[in-house]
N, C-alpha and C positions, 0 to 999 in steps of 0.2 A: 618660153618666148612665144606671144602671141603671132599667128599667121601674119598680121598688117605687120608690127615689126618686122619678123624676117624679110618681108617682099620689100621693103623699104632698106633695111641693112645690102638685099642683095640685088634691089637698082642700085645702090650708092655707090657699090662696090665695080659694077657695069660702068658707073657713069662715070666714075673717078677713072677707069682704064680709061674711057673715049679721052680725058682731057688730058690723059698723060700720053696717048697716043697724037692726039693736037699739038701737046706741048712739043712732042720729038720732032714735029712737023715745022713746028716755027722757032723753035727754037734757036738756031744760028742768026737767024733775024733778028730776034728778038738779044742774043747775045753784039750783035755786031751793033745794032743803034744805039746802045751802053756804049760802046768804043772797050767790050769786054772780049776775053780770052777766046778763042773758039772751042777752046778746051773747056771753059763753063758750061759750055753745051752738051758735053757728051751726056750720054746714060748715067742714069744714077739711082740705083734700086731704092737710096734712103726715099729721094722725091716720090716715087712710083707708088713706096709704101704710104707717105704724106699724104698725098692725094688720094690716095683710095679710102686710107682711114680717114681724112676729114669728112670729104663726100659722103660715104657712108653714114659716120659721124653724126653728121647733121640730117642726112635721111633720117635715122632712127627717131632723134629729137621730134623731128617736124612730125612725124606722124604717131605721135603720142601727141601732139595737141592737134590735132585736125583730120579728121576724113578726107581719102580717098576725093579730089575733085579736081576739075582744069585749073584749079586757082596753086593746088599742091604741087601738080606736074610744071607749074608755070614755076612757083619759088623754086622749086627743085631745078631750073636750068640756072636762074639765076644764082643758087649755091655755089653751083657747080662755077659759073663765069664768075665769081667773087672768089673764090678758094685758089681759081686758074689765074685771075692777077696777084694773087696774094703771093703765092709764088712765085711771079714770076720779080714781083717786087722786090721781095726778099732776096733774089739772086741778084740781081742785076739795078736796082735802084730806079727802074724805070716802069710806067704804068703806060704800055704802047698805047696810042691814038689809035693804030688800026685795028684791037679790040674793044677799046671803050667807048668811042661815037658808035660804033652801028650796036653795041651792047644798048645803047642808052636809047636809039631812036627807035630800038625792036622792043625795050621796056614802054617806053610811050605810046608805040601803036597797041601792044597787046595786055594796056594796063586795065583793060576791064574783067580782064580773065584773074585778076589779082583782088578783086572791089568789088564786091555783088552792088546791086542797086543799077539807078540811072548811067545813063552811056556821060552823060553830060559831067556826071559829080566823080564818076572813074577819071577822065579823062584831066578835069579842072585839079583833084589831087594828086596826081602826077605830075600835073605841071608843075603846082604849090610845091610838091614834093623837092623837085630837079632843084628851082629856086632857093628855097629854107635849106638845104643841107650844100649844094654848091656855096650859097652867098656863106655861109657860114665857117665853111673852110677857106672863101676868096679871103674874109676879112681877116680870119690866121695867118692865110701866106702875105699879105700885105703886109701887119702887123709885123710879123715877124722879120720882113725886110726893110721895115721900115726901125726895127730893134739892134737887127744884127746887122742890116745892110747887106744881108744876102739872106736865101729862100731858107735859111736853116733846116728844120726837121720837115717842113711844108715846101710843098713845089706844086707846079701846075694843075701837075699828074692828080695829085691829090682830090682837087678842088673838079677836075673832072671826073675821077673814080666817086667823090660823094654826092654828085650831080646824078650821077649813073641810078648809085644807092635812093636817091630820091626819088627821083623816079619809079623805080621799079617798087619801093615801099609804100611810096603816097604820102600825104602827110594827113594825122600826123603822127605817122610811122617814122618817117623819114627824121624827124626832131627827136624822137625816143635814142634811132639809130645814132643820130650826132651825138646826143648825152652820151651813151654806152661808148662809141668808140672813143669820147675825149677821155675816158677815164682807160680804158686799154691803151691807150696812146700814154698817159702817162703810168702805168707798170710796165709796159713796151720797155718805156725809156728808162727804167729803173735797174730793169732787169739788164739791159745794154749797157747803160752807164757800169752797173755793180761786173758784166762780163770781159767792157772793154779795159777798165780802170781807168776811165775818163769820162769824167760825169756831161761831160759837153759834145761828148762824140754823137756823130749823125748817124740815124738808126733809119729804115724804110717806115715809113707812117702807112701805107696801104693797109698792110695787116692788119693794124690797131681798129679801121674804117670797116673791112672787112667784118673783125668778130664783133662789130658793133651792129653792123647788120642784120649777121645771121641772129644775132641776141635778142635783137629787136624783132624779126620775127615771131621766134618763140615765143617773147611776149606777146606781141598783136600780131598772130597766124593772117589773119583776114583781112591786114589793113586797117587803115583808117578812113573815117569819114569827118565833115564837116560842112 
């Protein structure tokens, strides 16, 4: 195992305690705006190990495609704050507003550290970003209440966590990320369906958004331009 690996397995591993140390911090919050258990909340060593190995996880990946730079340490928080809703998703069915607005307004100010080039053309794909992958979940949660007559598998939450993802990707990263997660979005629900024995049952969509992110990375480490 190369030196850049390890230093990257053993931030991941750093960074994924800070966000399970956050999570036990907001946690009870975050279970009571669900209208969930308080007992959802307690400790729970499977998540601690979850988020360590994801985080890490995806350190390893990232730094097999890309050198050591502010644009690495930049996705790397943003792993970390996508891994830390995806969780909390999966618990509680909810994607709290008081980490994804100021997630998304701190990807927009600091999208040049994500984009080499002009301040102007970091700045304009980010925006393009937020837009392309937000409208593009707005028009699923639509669609789909407009199908089922209610938010189905898509809720709000959604269409602002991939608002988030655009931003922080750029486009057109951000459109790579959409394609990847629709298609995790439907094995998500496959795999749901085939767990619950209810092919109709409602599943968390964050996740799906999530690994479509981090995937999209991997792919375009550096962003996109246009």
């Amino acid at each position: 195992m190369s030196l850049t690996l390890m230093t990257a397995v053993a931030s991941g591993l750093v960074v994924g305690a800070l966000v399970f140390v956050l999570d036990r911090r907001f946690a009870p919050r975050f279970a009571e705006t669900a209208g969930a258990s308080p007992t959802s909340a307690q400790f729970s060593p499977a998540l601690a190990c979850c988020l360590l190995v994801s985080v890490a996880t995806a350190y390893a990946l990232l730094s097999l495609r890309e050198s050591v730079s502010l644009g690495t340490v930049y996705r790397g928080v943003v792993v970390a704050i996508l891994v830390w809703i995806a969780s909390i998703d999966w618990r509680w069915r909810i994607i709290p507003n008081r980490l994804v607005y100021p997630s998304t307004v701190i990807a927009l100010a600091l999208c040049p550290l994500a984009q080499p080039g002009p301040l102007s053309l970091a700045y304009r794909s980010a925006i393009v970003g937020l837009f392309v992958a937000g409208g593009v979940f707005l028009l699923f949660f639509l669609l789909s209440v407009l199908i089922y007559h209610r938010a189905g598998a898509f809720g709000l939450g959604d269409v602002k966590l991939a608002g988030f993802v655009g931003a922080a990707l750029g486009f057109p990263s951000a459109l790579a990320a959409v394609i990847l997660a629709t298609f995790a979005g439907a094995l998500l629900a496959l795999a749901w369906g085939v767990a619950s024995g209810n092919r109709k049952a409602g599943f968390p969509y964050g996740p799906a958004i999530v690994v479509g992110a981090i995937l999209a990375m991997l792919i375009a480490p550096n962003g996109g331009s246009f």
